[in-house]
C-alpha positions as CSV (number, residue, x, y, z in Angstrom):
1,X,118.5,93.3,114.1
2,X,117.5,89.5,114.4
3,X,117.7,87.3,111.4
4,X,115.9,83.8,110.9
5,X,117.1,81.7,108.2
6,X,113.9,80.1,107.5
7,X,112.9,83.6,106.9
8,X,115.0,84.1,104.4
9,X,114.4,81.1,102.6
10,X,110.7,82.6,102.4
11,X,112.6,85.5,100.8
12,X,114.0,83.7,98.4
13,X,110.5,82.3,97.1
14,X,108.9,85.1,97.3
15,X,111.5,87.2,95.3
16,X,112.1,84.5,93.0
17,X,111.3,85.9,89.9
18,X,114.8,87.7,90.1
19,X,116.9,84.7,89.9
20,X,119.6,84.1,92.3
21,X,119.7,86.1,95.4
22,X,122.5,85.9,98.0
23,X,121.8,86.2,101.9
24,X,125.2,87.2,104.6
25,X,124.6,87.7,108.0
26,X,125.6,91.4,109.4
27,X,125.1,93.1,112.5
28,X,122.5,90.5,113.4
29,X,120.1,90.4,110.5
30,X,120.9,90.1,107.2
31,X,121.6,91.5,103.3
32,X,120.1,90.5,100.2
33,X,122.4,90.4,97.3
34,X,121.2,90.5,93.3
35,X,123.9,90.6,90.7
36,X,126.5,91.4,93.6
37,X,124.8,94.3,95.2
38,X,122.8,94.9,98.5
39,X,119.1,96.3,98.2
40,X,117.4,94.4,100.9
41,X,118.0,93.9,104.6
42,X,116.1,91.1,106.5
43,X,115.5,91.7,110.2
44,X,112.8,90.7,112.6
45,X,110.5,89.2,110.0
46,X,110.6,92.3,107.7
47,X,112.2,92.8,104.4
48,X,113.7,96.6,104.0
49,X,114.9,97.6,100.5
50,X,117.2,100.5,99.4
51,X,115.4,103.9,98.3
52,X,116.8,106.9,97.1
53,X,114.6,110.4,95.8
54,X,113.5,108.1,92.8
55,X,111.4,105.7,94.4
56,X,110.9,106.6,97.9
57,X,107.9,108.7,97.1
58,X,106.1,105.9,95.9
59,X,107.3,103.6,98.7
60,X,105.9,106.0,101.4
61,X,102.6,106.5,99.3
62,X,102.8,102.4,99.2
63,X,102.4,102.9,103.3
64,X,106.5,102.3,103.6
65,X,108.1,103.4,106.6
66,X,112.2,104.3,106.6
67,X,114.6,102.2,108.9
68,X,115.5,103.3,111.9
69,X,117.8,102.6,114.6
70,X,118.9,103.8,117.8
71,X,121.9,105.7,118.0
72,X,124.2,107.1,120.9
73,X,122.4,109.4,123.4
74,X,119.3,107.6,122.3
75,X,118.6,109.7,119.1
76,X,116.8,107.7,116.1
77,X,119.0,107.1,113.1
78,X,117.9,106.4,109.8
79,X,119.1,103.9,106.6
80,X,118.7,104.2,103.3
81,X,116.1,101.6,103.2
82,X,112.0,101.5,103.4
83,X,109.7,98.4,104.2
84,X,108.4,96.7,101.6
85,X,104.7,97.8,101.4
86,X,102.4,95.9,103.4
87,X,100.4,94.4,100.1
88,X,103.5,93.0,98.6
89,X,104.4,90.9,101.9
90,X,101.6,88.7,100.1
91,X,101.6,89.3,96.6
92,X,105.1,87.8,95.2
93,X,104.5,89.6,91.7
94,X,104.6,92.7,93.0
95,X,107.4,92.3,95.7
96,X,109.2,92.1,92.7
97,X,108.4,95.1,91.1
98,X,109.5,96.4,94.3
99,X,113.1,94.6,94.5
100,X,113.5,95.6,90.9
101,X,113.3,99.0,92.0
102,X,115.5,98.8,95.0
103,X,118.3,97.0,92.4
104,X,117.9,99.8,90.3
105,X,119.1,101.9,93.0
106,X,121.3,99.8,94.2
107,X,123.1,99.7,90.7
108,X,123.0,103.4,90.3
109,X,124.4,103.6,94.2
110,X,127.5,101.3,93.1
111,X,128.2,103.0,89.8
112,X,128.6,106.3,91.3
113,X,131.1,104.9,94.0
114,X,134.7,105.9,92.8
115,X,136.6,103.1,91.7
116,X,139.4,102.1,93.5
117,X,143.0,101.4,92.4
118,X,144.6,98.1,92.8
119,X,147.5,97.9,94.1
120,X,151.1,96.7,92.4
């Protein structure tokens, strides 16, 4: 993963209809955080949001493709997360309705997580 700042300073424009977005380095690129989850990752000039069965049929009709990695032994591992459709890399309004999706499953992602207990 490769990340370029001015890159995601694009991002932010582009996705600026959600309000404030948060960008932290990892693992080379980056994550993009909305209301304190992570439903984008920025690498080499693409922006990858999170899908789940709800909206990853639309995303791969949309000409998505999943992320993919390579693992050990060489064998292709794949993320939770989709490209944003080709048309939406230059149309801001409906990037949007993309990220608003990828929130949504975000959200829904982080509210089935078990809670953890504080410790005394």
């Amino acid at each position: 993963m490769a990340y370029d700042p001015d890159f995601g300073e694009w991002v932010r424009e582009h996705f600026g209809a959600l309000g404030p977005l948060e960008i932290k380095r990892m693992f080379g690129g980056a994550g993009v955080y909305s209301g304190g989850v992570i439903f984008a990752l920025l690498d080499d000039g693409g922006v990858w949001l999170k899908g789940d069965d709800a909206n990853v049929p639309d995303m791969e009709a949309a000409g998505s493709r999943q992320f993919t990695y390579p693992g050990k032994d060489g064998v292709e591992m794949g993320l939770g997360y989709w490209s944003l459709p080709e048309g939406a890399m230059d149309d801001a309004d409906e990037a949007v309705v993309w990220a608003r999706r990828a929130i949504d499953v975000a959200l829904r992602k982080a509210a089935a997580k078990p809670k953890r207990k504080k410790k005394p």
